[in-house]
C-alpha positions in Angstrom: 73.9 107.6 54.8 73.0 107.5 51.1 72.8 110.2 48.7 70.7 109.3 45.4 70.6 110.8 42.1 67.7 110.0 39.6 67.9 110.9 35.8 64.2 110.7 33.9 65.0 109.4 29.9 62.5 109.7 27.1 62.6 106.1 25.2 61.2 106.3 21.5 61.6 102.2 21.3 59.3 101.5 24.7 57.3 104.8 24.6 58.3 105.6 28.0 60.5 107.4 30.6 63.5 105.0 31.4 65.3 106.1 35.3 68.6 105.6 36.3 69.8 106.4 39.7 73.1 106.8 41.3 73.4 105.6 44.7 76.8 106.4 46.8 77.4 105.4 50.0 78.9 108.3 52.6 79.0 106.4 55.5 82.7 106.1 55.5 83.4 109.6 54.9 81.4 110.9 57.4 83.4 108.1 59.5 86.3 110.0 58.4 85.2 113.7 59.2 84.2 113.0 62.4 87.4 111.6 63.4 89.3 114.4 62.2 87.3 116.5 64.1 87.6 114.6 67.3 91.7 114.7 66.1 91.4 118.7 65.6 89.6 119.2 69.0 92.5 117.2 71.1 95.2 119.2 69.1 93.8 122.5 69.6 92.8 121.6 73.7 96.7 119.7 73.2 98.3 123.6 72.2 96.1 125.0 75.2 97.4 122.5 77.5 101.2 123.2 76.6 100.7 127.0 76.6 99.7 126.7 80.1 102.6 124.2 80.6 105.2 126.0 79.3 103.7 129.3 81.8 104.1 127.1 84.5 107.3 125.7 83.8 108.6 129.6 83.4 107.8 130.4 86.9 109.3 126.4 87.8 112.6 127.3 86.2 112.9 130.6 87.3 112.1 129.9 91.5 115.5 127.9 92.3 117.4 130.2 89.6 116.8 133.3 91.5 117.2 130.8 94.5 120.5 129.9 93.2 121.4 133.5 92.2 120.5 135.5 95.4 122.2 132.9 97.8 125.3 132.7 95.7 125.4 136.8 96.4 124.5 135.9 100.1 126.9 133.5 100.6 130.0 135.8 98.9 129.2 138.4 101.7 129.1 135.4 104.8 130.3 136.3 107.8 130.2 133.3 109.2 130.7 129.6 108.8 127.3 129.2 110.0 126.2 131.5 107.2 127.7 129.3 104.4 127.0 126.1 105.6 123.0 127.3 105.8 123.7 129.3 102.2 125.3 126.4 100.7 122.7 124.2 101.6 119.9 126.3 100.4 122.1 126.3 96.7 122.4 122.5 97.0 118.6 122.0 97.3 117.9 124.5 94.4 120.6 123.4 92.2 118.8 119.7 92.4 115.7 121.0 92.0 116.6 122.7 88.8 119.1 119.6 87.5 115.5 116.9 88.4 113.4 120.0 86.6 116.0 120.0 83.3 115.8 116.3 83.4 112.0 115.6 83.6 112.1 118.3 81.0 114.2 116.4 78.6 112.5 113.4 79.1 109.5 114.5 78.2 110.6 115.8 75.0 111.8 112.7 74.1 108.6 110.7 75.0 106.8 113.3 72.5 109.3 112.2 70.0 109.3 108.7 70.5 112.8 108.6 71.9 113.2 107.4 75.1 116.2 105.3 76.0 116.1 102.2 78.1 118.7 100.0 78.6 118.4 96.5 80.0 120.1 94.8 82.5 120.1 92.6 85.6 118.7 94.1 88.6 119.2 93.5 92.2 115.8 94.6 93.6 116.9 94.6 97.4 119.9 96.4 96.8 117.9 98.9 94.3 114.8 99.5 97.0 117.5 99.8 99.5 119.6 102.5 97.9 116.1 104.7 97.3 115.1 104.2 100.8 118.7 105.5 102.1 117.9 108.1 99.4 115.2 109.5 100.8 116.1 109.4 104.5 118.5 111.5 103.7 115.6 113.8 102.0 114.0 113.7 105.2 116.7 114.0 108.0 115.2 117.8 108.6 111.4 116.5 108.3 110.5 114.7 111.7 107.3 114.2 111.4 107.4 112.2 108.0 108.8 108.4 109.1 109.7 106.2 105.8 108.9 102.4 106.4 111.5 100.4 104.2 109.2 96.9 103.3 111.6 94.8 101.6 111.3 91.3 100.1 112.4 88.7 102.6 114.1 86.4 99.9 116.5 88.1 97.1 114.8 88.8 94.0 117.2 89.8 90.3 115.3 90.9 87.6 116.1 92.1 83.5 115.3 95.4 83.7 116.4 99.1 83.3 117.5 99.6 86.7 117.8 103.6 86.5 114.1 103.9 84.8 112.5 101.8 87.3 114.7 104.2 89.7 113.4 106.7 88.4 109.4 105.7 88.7 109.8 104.9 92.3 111.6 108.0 93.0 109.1 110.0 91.3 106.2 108.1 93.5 108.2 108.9 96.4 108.4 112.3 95.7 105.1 112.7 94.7 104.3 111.2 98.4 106.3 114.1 99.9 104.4 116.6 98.4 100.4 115.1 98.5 101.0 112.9 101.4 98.4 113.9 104.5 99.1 111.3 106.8 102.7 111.1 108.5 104.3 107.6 107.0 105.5 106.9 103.8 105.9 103.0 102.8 108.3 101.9 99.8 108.8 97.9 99.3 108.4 95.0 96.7 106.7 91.7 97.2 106.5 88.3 94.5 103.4 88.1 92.7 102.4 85.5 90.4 102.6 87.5 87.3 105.8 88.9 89.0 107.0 91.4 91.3 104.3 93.9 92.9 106.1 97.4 93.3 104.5 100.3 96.1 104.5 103.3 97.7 101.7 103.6 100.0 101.0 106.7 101.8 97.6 108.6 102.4 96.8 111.8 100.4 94.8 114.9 99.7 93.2 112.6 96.6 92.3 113.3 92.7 90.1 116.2 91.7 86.5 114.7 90.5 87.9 116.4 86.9 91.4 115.1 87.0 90.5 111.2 86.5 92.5 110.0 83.7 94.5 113.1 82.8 96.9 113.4 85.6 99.0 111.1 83.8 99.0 113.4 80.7 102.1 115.3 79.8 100.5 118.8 80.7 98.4 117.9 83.2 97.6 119.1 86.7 95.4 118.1 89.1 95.8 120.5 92.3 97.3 123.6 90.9 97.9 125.0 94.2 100.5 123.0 94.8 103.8 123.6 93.6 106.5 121.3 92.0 106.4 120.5 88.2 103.9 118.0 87.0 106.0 115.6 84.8 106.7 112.9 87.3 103.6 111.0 86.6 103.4 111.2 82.7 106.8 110.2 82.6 106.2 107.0 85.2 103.1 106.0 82.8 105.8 105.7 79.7 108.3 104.0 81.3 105.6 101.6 83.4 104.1 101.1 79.5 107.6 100.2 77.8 108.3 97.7 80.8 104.7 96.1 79.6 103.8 96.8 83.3 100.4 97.7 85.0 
């Protein structure tokens, strides 16, 4: 885009109008105002998105506290030992709940501020995959129908890692498999790759929402709002999966 501007000049030597014109090129100013526009929109549909975040997390934070608060009244007034064991393990559920919630919480923050913490190591991947999978048993030991298929490597495999962020991504898929999953098994393993070693959890679910594509990994997304569970697990995954120079 060009503007022009042309001046008309009497000349008394020649006898004749002399022009001059002023050409300026806009191109890369409009270049400019369209990308802060593009910037405006994604920060104002950015303050949406956490408004609605921080509404949700309310009712997140607030479901195992009145949990935790309402048992721990129940379980003063127990009869018996029957009672407390069920009351106290009702409080043990909700007080990891809120402790994974406050967590996934303060990660988050520091992803926004560009602060996450990794810390590299050596990593056992058998005994890591190993220790999840007893992990989740555990979760599971009142769910029958759910069977966890532990698929390790058959060779040992050490890698320099974080071993408690790459915890923490599998966990999150896992638990992400507990609350999606539609079909009854859930498989967690590791096998070499050329590039490497190929990380899953495999399990069938309800799917993506035709409008979720691509923003379920945001920080304030969510794709099947029906469900319940905070939606930080995934965005959180995508940073650390990024830092490692994953895919």
């Amino acid at each position: 885009i060009k503007l022009f501007l042309i001046q008309k000049e009497y000349s008394p030597d020649y006898g004749a109008n002399e022009i001059y014109s002023l050409s300026i090129d806009i191109d890369e100013q409009k270049k400019v105002e369209a990308r802060l526009g593009e910037e405006k929109e994604k920060a104002e549909d950015a303050n949406k998105s956490k408004s609605a975040f921080l509404a949700n997390m309310s009712h997140e934070i607030r479901t195992p506290l009145n949990a935790i608060v309402g048992f721990s009244e129940l379980l003063a007034s127990a009869n018996t030992q029957e009672e407390k064991d069920q009351f106290l393990q009702i409080l043990k559920m909700n007080n990891n709940m809120l402790l994974q919630l406050i967590n996934d919480i303060l990660d988050i923050a520091k992803i926004e501020a560009g602060a996450l913490e990794f810390n590299y190591t050596d990593v056992d991947v058998n005994l890591l995959t190993s220790e999840l999978n007893t992990k989740f048993e555990l979760k599971l030991k009142d769910k029958d129908k759910i069977k966890l298929v532990y698929e390790p490597a058959p060779s040992a495999h050490t890698i320099y890692t974080d071993r408690n962020r790459l915890t923490q991504v599998l966990f999150n898929f896992m638990s992400n498999a507990l609350k999606f999953m539609e079909s009854v098994i859930i498989r967690i393993g590791h096998k070499p790759t050329d590039n490497g070693l190929y990380f899953y959890v495999r399990y069938t679910a309800i799917g993506i929402k035709e409008e979720a594509p691509g923003g379920v990994f945001g920080c304030f997304a969510r794709s099947h709002t029906e469900k319940n569970g905070n939606v930080l697990g995934l965005p959180i995954s995508k940073t650390i999966i990024d830092n490692f120079g994953a895919e």
